[in-house]
N, C-alpha and C positions, 0 to 999 in steps of 0.2 A: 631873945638875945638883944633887946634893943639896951638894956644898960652897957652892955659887953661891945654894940656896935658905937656908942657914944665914947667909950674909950678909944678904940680903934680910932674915931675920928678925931682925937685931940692928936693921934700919934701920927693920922697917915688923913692931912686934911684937905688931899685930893683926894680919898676913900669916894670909887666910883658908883657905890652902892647908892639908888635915887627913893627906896622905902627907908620909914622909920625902925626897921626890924629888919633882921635875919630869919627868914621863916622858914623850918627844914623838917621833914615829915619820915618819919619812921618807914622803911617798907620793910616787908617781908623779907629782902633776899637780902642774906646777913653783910656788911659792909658799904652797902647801898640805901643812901637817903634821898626821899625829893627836897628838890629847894624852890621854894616858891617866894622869889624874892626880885623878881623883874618887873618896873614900875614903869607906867606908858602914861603919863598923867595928857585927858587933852584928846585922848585918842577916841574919833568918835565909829562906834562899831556897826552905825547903818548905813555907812561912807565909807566906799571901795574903799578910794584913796585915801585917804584917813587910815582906814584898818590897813591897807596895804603897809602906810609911813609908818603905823606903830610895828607890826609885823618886824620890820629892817631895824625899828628903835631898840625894840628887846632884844633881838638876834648882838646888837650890840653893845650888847650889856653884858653879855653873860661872860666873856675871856675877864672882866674887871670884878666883877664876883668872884670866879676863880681865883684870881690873884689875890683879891682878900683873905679867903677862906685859908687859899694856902702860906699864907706873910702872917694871918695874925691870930686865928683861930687855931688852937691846940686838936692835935689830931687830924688837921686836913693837912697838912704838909706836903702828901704825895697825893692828894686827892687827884681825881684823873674825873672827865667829860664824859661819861657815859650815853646818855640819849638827852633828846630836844623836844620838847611838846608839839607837835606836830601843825600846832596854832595858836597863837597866842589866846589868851581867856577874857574874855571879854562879861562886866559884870555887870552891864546894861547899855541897853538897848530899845528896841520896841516894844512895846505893850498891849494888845488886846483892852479893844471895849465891852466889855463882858455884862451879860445880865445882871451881875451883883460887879461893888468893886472892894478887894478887901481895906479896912483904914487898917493904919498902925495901932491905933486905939483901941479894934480887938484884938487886934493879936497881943496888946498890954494884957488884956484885961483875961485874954486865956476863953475867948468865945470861939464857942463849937458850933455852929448852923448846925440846921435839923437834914440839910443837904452834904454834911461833913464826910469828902471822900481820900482825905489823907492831914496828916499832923504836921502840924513843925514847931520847933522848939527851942531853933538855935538863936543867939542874940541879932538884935536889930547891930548891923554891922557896916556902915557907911564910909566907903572910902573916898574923898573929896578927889575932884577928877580934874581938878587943879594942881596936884603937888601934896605937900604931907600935908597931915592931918585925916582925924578918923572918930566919928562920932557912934559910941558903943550904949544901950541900951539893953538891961538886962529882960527877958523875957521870963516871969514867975510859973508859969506853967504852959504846957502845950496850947495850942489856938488850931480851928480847925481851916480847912482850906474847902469853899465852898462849890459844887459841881457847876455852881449856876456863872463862877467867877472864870471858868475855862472853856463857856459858851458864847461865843460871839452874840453882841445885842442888835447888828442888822448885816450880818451875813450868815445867811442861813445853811446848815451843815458845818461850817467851820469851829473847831475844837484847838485850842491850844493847851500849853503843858510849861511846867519848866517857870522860868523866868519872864514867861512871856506872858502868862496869865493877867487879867482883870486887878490891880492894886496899885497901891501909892507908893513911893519912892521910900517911904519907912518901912514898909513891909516886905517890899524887894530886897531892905537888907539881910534880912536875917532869912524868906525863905530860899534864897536863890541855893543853897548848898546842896550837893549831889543825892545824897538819901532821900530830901523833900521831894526832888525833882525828879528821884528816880518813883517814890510814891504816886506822883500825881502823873506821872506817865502811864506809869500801869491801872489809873482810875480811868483815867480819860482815854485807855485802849479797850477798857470792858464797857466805855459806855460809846465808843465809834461800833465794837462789836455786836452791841445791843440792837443798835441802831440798825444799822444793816443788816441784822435776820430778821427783825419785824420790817422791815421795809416803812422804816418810820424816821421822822424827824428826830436830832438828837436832844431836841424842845420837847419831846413826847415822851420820853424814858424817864422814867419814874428813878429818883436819886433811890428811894428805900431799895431797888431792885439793885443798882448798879453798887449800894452798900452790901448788901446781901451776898455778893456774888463776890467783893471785896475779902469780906468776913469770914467765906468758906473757904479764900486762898490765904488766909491767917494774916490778911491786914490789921492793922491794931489802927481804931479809929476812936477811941475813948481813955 
């Protein structure tokens, strides 16, 4: 909706909306959409206070999105506040020094380690954390997410997951989205489980074993 919000703004050029878009997501229960359209630019997520100010930023954003949706957007007119995200989303943060670190470079180029315990696929997607602006990079095919990238390089036993993994600031953009994250959760929970009935390091787990065990829960790793 970002043409449709540029109109809006020629009309109504206090329009309290601070993204370059209107972003509103389908759900299941009929009449009912998400809006993911609250912008915290600045906001830093491994600083209470920081995260607390953005928290109260968003919170106050949202009666001015309402007010938009319902003054200019066709069909929200009686739109009505339903629920609140329970926390604001925060799209980076801390990072893991991981045995391996992913570049952006292979996840261009669509490389798979021979360690590969989940995909991703979705575009490199960079939101400047200054204010608008948004650097998109398309991704041509899958890239693999490496086990060695979710093992800490000097703290021993510690496993991460998610967004916090072993990678560079281009790679964080495109694997951060819920399905990768939810992928490499459930790798790095069959390879903490591994661990723990051998009474072994999780330096000691063989990646083929923890693919293995992947493959027969119908992960698609190829």
């Amino acid at each position: 909706m970002k043409a449709y919000l540029d109109e809006i703004r020629k009309k109504y050029p206090d329009c309290p909306i601070k993204r370059e878009n209107i972003i509103y997501i389908n759900s299941t229960i009929p009449g009912k959409i998400w809006v993911n359209t609250v912008r915290v630019p600045g906001c830093d997520g491994s600083d209470i206070e920081s995260l607390s100010d953005g928290e109260i930023q968003g919170l106050l954003q949202i009666p001015g999105i309402i007010k938009t949706l319902r003054d200019f957007v066709p069909g929200f007119e009686d739109c009505v506040l339903d629920e609140i995200c329970p926390a604001i989303g925060i799209r980076e943060s801390r990072r893991i020094c991981g045995l391996t670190r992913i570049d952006y470079h292979d996840a261009l180029a669509g490389k798979k380690p021979e360690d590969t315990i989940a995909l991703a696929g979705y575009k490199i997607d960079i939101h400047s954390g200054k204010g608008a602006g948004t650097v998109l990079m398309k991704i041509p095919e899958p890239y693999g997410i490496p086990m060695s990238a979710c093992i800490s390089a000097d703290i021993d036993g510690l496993l991460m997951s998610g967004r916090c993994i072993s990678m560079d600031r281009e790679t964080l953009g495109s694997m951060r989205i819920m399905p990768t994250c939810m992928a490499i959760g459930e790798a790095v929970g069959v390879l903490a489980a591994a661990a723990v009935k051998r009474g072994a390091s999780v330096r000691d787990i063989s990646a083929c074993d923890v693919r293995r065990t992947l493959l027969e829960n119908s992960a698609i790793l190829e």
